[in-house]
VOFI-111032 format. One record per residue (C-alpha): residue number from 1; residue in three letters; x, y, z. Coordinates in Angstrom, 3 decimals, always signed. Layout:
// VOFI-111032
seq  type  xx  yy  zz
NUM  Ala  X  Y  Z
...
***
This chain:
// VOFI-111032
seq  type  xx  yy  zz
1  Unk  +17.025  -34.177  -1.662
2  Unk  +14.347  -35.534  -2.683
3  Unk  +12.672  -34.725  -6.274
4  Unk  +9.205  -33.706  -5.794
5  Unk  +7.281  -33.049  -8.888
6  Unk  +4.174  -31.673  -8.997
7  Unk  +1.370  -33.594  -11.071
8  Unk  -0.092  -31.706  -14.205
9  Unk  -3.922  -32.556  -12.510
10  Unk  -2.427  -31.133  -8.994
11  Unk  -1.609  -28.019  -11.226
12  Unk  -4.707  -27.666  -12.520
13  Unk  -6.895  -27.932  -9.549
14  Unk  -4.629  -25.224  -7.866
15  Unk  -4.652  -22.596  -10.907
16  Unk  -8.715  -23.205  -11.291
17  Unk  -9.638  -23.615  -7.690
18  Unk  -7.025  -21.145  -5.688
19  Unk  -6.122  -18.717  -8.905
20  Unk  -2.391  -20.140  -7.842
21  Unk  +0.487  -21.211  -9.973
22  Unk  +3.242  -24.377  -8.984
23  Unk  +6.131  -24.896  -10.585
24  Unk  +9.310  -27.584  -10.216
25  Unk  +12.700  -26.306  -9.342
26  Unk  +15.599  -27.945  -8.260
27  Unk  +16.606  -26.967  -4.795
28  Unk  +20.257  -28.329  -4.626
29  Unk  +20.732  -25.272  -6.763
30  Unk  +19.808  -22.912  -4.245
31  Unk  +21.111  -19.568  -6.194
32  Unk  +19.269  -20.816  -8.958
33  Unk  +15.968  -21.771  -7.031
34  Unk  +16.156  -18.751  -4.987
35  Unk  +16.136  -16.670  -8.490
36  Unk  +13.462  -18.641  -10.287
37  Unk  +10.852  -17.527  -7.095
38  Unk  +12.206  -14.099  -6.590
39  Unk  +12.001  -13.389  -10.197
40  Unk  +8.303  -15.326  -11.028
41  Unk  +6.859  -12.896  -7.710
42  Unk  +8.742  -10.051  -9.068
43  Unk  +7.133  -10.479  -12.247
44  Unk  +3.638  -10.948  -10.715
45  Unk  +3.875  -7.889  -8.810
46  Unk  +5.197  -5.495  -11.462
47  Unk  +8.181  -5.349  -9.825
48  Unk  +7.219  -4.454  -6.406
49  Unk  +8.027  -7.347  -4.391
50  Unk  +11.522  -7.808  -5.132
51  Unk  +13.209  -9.489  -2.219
52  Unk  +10.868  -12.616  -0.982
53  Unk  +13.617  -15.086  -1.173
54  Unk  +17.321  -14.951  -0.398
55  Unk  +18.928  -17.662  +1.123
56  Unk  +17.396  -21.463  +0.226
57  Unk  +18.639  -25.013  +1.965
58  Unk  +19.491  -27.542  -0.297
59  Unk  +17.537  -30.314  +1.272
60  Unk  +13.646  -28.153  +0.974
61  Unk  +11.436  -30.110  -1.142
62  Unk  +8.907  -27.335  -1.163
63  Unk  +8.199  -23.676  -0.461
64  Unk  +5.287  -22.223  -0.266
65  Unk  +4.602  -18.372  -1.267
66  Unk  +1.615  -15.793  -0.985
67  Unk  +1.499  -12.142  -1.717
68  Unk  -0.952  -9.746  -2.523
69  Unk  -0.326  -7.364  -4.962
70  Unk  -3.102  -4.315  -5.187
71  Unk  -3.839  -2.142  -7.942
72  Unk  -5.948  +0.662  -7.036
73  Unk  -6.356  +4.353  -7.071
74  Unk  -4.069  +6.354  -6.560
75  Unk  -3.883  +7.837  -2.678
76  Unk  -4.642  +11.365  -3.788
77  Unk  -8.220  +9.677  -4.665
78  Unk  -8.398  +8.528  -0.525
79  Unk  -7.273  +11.701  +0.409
80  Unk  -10.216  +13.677  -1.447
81  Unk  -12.694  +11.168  -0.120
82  Unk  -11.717  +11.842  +3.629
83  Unk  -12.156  +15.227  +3.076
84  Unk  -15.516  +15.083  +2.184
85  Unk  -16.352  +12.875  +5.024
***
């Protein structure tokens, strides 16, 4: 496996540009790795997306994540809307 590390300028062009975050893990640890990006989304999401990673291979040098987490009204709120439509 190959130890990719991402560059501090990389990271900052992502988090300014895309509103993203990067991080280095070591993926020969795969329970470990798996854990790091299940708990960071977790975490992001308030707990809502629990489950994005389970099983890693030893030789990945990256993975890539995207999720969308809304925070809205509540559906009552929808449902009043429609009924005034």
């Amino acid at each position: 496996n190959c130890a990719l590390r991402l560059s501090s300028l990389w990271s900052l062009v992502v988090r300014y540009t895309y509103l993203a975050d990067g991080f280095n893990v070591n993926f020969t640890q795969t329970t470990d790795s798996a854990n790091t990006i299940k708990k960071y989304v977790e975490d992001k999401t308030n707990g809502k997306i629990d489950k994005l990673v389970e099983d890693l291979d030893p030789s990945t040098v990256m993975y890539l994540t995207s999720y969308i987490y809304y925070k809205g009204s509540s559906p009552d709120v929808y449902e009043r809307a429609c009924r005034n439509l």
